[in-house]
C-alpha positions as CSV (number, residue, x, y, z in Angstrom):
1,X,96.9,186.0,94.7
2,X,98.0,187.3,98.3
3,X,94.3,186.7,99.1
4,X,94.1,183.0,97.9
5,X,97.7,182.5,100.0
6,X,96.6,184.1,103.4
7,X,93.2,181.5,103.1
8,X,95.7,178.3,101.9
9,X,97.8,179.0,104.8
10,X,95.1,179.7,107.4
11,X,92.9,176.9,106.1
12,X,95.9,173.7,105.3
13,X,98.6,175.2,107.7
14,X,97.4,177.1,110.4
15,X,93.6,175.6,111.5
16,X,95.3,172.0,111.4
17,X,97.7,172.9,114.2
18,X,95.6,175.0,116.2
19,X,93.3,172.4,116.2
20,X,95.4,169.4,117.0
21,X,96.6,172.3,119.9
22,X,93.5,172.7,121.4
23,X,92.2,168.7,121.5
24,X,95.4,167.9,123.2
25,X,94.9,170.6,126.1
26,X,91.4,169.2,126.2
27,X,93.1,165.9,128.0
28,X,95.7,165.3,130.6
29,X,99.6,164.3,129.3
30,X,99.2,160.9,130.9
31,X,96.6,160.1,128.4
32,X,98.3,161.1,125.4
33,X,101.2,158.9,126.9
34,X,98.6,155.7,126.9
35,X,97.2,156.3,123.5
36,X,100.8,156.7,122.3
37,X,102.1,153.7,123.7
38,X,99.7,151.7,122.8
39,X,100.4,148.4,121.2
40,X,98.7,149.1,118.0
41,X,100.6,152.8,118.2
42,X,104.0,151.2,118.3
43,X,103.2,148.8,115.6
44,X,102.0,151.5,113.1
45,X,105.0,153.3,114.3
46,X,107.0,150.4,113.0
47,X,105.3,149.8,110.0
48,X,105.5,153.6,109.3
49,X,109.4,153.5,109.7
50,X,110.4,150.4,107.9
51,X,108.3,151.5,105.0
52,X,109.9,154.8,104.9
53,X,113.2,152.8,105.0
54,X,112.3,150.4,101.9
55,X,111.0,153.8,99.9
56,X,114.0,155.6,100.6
57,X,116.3,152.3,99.7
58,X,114.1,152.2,96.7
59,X,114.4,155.9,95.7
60,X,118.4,155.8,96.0
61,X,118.6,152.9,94.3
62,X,116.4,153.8,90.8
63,X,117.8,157.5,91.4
64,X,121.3,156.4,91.0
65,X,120.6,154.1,88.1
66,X,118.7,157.1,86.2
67,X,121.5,159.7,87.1
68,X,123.8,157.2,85.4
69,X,122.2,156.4,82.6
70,X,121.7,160.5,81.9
71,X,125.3,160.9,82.2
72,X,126.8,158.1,80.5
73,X,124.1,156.8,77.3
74,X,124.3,159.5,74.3
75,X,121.1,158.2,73.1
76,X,119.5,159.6,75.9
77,X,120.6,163.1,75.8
78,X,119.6,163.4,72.0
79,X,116.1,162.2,73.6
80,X,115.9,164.6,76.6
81,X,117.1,167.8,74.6
């Protein structure tokens, strides 16, 4: 099991980052500040934040609605139990 870990970490954690690392020392800071400022950048940026916003309306909304219907309807415990 420690064996399997050690190569999940190494091969989804670690060799991500070190690569990502190592191709953005490949080029100057100057042109990670163009590709990041890009128009397209900042409009996937956008996108990326509003739709995180609607999801997490979304989640609070139906997450309340459930947490009261598991407190308050009998019918539901009987179910759940």
């Amino acid at each position: 099991m420690k064996l399997f870990l050690i190569f999940y970490f190494l091969t989804f954690l670690f060799l991500p980052i070190i690569i990502v690392i190592y191709n953005v020392s490949q080029n100057s800071f100057d042109y990670f500040l163009e590709r990041a400022l890009d128009p397209v950048a900042i409009c996937t940026y956008q996108t990326s934040i509003s739709l995180s916003l609607i999801a997490c309306i979304f989640n609070t909304v139906f997450g309340f609605l459930t947490a009261w219907v598991l407190v308050r309807v009998r019918h539901v415990k009987f179910v759940i139990n």
